[in-house]
C-alpha positions in Angstrom: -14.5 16.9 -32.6 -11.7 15.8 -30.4 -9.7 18.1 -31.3 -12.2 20.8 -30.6 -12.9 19.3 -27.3 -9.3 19.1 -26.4 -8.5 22.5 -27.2 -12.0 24.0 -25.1 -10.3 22.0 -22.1 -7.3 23.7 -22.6 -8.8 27.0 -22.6 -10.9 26.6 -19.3 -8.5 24.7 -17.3 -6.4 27.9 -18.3 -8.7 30.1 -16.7 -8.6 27.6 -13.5 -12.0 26.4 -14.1 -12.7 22.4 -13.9 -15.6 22.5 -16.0 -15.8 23.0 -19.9 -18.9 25.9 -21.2 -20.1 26.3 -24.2 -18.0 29.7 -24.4 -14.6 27.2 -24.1 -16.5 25.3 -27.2 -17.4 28.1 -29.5 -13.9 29.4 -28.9 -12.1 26.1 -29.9 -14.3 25.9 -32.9 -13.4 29.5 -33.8 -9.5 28.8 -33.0 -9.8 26.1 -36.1 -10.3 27.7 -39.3 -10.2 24.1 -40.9 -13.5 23.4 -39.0 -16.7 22.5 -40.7 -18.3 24.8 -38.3 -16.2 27.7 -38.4 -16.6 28.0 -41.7 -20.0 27.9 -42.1 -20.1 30.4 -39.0 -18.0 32.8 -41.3 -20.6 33.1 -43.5 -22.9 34.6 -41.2 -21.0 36.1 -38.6 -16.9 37.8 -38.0 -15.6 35.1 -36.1 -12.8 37.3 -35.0 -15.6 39.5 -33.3 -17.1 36.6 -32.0 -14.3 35.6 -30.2 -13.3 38.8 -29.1 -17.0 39.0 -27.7 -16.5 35.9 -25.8 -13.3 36.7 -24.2 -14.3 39.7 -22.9 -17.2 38.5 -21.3 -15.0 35.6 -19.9 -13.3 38.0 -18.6 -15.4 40.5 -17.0 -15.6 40.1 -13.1 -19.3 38.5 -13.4 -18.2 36.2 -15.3 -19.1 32.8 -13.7 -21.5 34.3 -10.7 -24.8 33.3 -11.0 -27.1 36.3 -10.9 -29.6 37.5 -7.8 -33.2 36.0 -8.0 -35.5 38.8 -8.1 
């Protein structure tokens, strides 16, 4: 898990942000194919298209913002 934890750090401080999200998480866990989790994720899900999902929400210029009351 530290290794995971480690890894989700390195991802968000890499996008400048100071605080870890679960989207920094899921990606760590998916960067480890060793993982427990990852593989049990595989059975259900691509976790290439997971991660692909994830960054391109990260990446999207709302990413971040917290959305209008309404």
């Amino acid at each position: 898990m530290r290794r995971i934890l480690e890894r989700a750090e390195e991802l968000a401080r890499g996008r400048g942000m100071t605080t870890i999200g679960t989207e920094h998480v899921m990606l760590a866990l998916l960067d480890d194919p060793k993982a427990i989790a990852t593989m049990a994720l595989g059975k259900v899900v691509d976790p290439a298209r997971v991660q692909e999902e994830i960054r391109t929400i990260i990446e999207s210029e709302s990413y971040g913002r917290t959305p209008p009351n309404s």
